[in-house]
PQR file of N, CA, C, O and H, with PARSE charges and radii, in Angstrom:
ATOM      1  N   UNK A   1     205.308 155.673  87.416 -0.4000 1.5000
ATOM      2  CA  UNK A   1     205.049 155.825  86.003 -0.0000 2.0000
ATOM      3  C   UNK A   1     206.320 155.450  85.242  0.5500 1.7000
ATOM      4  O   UNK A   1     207.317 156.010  85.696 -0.5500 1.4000
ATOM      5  N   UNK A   2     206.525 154.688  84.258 -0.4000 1.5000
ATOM      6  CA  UNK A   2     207.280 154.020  83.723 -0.0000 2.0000
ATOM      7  C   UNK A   2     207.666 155.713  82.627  0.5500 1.7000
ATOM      8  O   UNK A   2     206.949 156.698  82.451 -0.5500 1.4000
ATOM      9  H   UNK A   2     205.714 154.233  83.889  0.4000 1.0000
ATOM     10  N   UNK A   3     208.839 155.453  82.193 -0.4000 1.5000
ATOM     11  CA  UNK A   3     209.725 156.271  81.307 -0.0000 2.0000
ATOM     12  C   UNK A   3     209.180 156.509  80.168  0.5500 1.7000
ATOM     13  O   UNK A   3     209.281 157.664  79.754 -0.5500 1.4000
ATOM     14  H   UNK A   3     209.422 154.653  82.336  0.4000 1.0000
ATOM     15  N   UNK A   4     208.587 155.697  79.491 -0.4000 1.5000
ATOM     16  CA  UNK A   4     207.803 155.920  78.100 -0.0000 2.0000
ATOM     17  C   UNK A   4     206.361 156.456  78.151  0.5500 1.7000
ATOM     18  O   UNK A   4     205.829 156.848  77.113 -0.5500 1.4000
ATOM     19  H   UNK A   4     208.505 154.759  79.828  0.4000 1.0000
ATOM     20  N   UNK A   5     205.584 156.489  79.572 -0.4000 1.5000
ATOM     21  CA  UNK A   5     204.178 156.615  79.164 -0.0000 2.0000
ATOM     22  C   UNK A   5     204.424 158.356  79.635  0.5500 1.7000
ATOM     23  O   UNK A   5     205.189 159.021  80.335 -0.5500 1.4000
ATOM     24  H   UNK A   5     206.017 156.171  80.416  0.4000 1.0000
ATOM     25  N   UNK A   6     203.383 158.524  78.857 -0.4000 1.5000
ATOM     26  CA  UNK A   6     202.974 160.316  78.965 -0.0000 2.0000
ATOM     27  C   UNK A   6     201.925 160.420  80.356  0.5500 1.7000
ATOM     28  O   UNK A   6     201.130 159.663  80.912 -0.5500 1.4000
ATOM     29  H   UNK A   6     202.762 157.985  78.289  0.4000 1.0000
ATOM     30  N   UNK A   7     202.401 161.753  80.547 -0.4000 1.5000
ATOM     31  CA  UNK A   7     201.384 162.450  81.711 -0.0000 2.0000
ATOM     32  C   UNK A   7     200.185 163.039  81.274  0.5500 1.7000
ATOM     33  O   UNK A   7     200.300 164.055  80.589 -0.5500 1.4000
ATOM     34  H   UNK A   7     203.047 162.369  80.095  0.4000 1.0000
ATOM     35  N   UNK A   8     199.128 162.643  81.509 -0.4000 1.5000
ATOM     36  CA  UNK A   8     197.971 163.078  81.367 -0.0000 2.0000
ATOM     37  C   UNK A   8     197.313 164.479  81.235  0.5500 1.7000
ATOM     38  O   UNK A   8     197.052 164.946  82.343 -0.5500 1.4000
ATOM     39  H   UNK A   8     199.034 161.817  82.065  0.4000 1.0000
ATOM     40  N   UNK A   9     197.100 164.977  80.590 -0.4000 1.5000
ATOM     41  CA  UNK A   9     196.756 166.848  80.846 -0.0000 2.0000
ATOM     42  C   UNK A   9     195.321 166.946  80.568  0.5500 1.7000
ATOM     43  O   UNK A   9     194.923 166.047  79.827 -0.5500 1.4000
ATOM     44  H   UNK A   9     197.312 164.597  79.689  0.4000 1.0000
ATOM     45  N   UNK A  10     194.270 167.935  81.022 -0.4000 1.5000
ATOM     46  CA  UNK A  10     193.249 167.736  80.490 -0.0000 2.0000
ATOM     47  C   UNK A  10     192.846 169.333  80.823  0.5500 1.7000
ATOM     48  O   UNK A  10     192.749 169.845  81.938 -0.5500 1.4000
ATOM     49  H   UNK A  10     194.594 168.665  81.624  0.4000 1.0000
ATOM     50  N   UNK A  11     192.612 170.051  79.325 -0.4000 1.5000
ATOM     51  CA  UNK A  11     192.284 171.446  79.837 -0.0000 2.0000
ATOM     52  C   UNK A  11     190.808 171.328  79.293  0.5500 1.7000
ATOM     53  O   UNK A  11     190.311 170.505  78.524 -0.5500 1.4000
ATOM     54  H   UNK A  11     192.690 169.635  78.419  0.4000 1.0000
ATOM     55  N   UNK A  12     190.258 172.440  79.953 -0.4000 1.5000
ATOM     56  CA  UNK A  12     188.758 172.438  79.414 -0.0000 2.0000
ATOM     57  C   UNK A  12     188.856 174.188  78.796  0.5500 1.7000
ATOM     58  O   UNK A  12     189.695 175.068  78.985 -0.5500 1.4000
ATOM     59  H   UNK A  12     190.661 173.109  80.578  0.4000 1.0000
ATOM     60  N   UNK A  13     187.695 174.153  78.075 -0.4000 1.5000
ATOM     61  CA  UNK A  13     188.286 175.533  77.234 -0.0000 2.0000
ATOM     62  C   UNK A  13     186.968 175.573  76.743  0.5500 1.7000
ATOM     63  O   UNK A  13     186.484 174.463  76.967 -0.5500 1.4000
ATOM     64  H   UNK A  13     187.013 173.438  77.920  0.4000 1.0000
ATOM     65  N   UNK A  14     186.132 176.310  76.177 -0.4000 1.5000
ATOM     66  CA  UNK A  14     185.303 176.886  75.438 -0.0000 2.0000
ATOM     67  C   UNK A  14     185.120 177.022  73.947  0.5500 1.7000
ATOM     68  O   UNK A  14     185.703 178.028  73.543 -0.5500 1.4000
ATOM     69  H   UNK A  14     186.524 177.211  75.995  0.4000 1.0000
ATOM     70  N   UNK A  15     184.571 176.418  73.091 -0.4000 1.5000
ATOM     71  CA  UNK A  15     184.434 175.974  71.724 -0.0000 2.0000
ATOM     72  C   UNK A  15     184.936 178.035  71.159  0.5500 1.7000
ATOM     73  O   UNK A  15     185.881 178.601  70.607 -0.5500 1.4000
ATOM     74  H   UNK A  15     184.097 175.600  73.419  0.4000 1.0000
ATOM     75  N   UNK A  16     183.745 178.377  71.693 -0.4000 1.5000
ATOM     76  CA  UNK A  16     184.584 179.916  71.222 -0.0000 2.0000
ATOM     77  C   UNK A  16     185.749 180.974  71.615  0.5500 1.7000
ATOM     78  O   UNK A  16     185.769 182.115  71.153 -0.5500 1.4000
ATOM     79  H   UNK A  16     182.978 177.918  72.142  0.4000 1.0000
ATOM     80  N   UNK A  17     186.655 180.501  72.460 -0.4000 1.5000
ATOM     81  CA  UNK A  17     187.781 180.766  72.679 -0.0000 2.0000
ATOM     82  C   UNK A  17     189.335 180.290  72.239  0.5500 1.7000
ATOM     83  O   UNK A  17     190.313 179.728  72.732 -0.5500 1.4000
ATOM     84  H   UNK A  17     186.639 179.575  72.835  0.4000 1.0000
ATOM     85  N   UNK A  18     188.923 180.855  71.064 -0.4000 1.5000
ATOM     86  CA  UNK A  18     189.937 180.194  69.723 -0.0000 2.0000
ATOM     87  C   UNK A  18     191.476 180.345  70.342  0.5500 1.7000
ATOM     88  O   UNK A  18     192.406 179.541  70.272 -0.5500 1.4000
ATOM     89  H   UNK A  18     188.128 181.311  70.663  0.4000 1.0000
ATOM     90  N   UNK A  19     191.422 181.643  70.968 -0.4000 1.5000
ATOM     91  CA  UNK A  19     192.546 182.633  71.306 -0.0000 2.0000
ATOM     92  C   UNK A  19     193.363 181.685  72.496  0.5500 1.7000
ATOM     93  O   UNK A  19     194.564 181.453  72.630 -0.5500 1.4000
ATOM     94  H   UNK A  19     190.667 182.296  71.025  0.4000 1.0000
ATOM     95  N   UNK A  20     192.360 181.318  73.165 -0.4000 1.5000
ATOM     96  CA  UNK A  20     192.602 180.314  74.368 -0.0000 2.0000
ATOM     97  C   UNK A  20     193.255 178.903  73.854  0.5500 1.7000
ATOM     98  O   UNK A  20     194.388 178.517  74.139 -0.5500 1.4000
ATOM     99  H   UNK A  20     191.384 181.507  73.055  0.4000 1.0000
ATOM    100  N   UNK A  21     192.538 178.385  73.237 -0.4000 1.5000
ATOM    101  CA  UNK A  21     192.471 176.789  72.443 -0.0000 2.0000
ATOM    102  C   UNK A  21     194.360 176.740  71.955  0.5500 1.7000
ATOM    103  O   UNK A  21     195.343 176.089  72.307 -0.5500 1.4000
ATOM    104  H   UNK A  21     191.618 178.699  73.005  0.4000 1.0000
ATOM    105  N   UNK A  22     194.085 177.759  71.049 -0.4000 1.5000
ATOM    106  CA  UNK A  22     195.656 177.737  70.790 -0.0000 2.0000
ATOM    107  C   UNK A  22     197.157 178.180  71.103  0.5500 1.7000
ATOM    108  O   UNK A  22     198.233 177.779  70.658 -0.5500 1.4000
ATOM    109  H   UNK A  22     193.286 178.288  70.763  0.4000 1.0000
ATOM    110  N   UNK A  23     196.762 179.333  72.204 -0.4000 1.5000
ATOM    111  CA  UNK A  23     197.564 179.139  73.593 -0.0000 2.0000
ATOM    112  C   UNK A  23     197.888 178.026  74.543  0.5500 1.7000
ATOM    113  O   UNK A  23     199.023 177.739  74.923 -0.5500 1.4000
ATOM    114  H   UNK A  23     195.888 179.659  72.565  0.4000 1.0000
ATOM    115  N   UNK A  24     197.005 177.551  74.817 -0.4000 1.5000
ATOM    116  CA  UNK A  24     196.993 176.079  75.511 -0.0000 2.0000
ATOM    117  C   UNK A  24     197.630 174.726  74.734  0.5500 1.7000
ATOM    118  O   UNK A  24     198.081 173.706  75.255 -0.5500 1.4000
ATOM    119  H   UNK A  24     196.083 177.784  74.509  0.4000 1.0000
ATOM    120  N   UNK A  25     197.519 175.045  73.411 -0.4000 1.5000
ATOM    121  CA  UNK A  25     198.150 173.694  72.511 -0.0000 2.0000
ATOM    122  C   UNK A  25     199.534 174.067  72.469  0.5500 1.7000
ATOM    123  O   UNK A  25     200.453 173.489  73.051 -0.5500 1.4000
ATOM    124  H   UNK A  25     197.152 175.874  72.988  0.4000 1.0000
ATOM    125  N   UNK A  26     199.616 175.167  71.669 -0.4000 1.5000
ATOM    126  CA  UNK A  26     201.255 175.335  71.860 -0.0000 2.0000
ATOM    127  C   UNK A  26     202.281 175.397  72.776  0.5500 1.7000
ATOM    128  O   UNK A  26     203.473 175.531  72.500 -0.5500 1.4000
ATOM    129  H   UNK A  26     198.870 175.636  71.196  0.4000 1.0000
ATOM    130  N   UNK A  27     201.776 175.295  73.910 -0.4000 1.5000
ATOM    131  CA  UNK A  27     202.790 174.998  75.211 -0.0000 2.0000
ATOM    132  C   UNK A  27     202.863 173.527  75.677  0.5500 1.7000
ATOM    133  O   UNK A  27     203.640 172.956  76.443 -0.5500 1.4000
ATOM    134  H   UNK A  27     200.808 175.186  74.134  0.4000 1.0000
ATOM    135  N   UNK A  28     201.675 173.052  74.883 -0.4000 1.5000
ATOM    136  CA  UNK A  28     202.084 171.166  74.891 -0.0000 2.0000
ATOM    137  C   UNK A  28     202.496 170.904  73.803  0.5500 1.7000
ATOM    138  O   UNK A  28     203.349 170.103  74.185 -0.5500 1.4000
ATOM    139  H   UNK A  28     201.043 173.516  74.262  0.4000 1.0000
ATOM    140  N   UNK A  29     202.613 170.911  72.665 -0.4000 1.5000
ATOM    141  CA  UNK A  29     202.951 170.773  71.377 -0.0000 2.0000
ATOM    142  C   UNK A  29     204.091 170.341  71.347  0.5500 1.7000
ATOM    143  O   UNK A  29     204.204 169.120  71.462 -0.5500 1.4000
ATOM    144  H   UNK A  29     201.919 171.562  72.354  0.4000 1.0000
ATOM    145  N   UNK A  30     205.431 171.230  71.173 -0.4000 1.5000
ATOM    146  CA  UNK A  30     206.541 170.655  71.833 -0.0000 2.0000
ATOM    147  C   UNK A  30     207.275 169.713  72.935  0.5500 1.7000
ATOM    148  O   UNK A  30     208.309 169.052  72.848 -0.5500 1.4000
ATOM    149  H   UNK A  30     205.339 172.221  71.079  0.4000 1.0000
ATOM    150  N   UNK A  31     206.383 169.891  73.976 -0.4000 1.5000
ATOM    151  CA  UNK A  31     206.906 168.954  75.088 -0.0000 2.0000
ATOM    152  C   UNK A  31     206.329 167.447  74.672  0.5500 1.7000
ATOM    153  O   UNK A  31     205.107 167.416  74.525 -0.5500 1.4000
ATOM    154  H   UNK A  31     205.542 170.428  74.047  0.4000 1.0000
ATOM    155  N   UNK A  32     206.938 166.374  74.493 -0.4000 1.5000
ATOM    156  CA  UNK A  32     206.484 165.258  74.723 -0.0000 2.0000
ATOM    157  C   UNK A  32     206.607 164.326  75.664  0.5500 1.7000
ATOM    158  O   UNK A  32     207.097 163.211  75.485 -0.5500 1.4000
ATOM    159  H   UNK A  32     207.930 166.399  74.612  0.4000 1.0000
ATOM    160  N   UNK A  33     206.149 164.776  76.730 -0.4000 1.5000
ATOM    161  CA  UNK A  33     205.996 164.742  78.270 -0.0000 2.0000
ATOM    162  C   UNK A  33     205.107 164.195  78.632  0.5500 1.7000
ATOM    163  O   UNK A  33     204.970 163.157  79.278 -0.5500 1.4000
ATOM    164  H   UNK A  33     205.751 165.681  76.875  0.4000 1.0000
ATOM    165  N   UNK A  34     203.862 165.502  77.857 -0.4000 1.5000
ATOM    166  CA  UNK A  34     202.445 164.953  78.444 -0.0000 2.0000
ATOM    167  C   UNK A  34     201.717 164.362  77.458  0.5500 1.7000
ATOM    168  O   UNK A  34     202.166 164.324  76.312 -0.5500 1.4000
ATOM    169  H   UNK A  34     203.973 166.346  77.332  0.4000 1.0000
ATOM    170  N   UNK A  35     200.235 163.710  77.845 -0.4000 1.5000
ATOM    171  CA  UNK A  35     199.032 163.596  76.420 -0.0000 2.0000
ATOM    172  C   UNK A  35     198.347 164.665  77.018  0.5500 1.7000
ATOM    173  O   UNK A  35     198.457 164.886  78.224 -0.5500 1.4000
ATOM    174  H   UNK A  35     199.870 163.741  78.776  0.4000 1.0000
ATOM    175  N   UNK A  36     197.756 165.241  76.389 -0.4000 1.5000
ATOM    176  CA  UNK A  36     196.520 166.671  76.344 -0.0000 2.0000
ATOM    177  C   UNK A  36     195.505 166.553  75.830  0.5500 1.7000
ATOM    178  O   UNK A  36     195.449 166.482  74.602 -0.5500 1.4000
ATOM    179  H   UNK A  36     197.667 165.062  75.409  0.4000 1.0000
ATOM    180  N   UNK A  37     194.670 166.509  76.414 -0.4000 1.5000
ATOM    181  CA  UNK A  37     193.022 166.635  75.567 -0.0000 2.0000
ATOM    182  C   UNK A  37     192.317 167.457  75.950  0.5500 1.7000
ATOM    183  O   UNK A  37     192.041 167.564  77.145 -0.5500 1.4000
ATOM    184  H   UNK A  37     194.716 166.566  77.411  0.4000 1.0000
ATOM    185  N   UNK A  38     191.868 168.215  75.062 -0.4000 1.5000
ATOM    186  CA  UNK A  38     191.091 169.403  75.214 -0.0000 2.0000
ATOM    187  C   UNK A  38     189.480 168.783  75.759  0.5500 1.7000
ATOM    188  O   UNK A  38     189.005 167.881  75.069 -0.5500 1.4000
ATOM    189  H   UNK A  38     192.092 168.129  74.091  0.4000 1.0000
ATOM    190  N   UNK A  39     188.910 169.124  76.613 -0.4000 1.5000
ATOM    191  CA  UNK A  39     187.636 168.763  76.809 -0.0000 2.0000
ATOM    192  C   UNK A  39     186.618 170.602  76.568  0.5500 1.7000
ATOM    193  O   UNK A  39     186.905 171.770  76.831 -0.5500 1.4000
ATOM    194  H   UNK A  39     189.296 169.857  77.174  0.4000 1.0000
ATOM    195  N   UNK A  40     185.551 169.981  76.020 -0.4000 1.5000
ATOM    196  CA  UNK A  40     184.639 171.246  75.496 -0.0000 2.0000
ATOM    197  C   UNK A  40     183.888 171.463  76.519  0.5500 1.7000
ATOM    198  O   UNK A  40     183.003 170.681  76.866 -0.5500 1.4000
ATOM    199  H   UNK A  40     185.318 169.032  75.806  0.4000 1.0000
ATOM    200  N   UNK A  41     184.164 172.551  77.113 -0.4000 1.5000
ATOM    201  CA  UNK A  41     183.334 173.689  77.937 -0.0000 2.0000
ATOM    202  C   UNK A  41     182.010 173.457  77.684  0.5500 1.7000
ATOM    203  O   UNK A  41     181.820 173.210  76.493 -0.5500 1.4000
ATOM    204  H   UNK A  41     184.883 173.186  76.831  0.4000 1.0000
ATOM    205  N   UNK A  42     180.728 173.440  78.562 -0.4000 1.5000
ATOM    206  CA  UNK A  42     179.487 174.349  77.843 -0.0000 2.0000
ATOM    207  C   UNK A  42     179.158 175.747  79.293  0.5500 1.7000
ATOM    208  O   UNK A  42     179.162 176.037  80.490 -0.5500 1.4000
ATOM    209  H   UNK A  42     180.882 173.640  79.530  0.4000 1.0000
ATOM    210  N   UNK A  43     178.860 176.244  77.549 -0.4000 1.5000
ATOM    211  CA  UNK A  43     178.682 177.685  77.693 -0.0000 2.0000
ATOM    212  C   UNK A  43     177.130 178.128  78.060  0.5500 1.7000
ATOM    213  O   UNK A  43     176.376 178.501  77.161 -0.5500 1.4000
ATOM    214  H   UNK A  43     178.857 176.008  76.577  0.4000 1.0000
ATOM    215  N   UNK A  44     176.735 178.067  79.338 -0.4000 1.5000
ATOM    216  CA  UNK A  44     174.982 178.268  79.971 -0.0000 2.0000
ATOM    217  C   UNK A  44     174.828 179.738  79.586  0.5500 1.7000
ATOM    218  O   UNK A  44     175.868 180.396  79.615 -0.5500 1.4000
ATOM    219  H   UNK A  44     177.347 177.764  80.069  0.4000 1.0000
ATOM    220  N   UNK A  45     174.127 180.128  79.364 -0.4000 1.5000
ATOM    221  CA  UNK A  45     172.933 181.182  79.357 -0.0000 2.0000
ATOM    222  C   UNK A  45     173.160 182.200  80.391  0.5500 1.7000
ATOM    223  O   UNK A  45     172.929 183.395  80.212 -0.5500 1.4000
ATOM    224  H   UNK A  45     173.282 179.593  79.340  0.4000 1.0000
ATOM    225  N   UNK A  46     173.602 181.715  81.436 -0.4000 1.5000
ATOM    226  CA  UNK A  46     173.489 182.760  82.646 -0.0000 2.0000
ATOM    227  C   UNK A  46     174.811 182.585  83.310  0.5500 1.7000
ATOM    228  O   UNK A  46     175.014 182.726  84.516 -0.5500 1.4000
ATOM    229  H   UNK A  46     173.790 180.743  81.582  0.4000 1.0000
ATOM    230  N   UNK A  47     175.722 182.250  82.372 -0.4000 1.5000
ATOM    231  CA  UNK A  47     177.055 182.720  83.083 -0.0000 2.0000
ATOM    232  C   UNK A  47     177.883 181.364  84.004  0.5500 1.7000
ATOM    233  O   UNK A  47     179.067 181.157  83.739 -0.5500 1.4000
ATOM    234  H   UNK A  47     175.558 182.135  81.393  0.4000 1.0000
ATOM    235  N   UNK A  48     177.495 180.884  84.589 -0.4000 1.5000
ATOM    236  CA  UNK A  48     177.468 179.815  85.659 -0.0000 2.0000
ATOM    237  C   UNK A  48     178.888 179.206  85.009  0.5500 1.7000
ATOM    238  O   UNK A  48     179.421 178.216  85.509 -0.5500 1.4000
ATOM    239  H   UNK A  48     176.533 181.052  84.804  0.4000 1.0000
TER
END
């Protein structure tokens, strides 16, 4: 990996876990290390 490109991050998280969402951003926020993309959880009916 060359010096300039970013490391890839990919958390998955839950549209209603606000508490989560922005725990998880602010520990990448600062570092410009990685790219981060949040991918949206779905949330089933029965837990799964």
């Amino acid at each position: 990996m060359h010096a300039h490109q970013k490391i890839p991050v990919f958390a998955i998280n839950l549209k209603s876990q606000v508490d989560r969402f922005k725990s998880i951003y602010s520990e990448f926020l600062t570092c410009g290390s990685f790219q981060l993309e949040i991918v949206r959880a779905i949330e089933l009916t029965y837990g799964a």
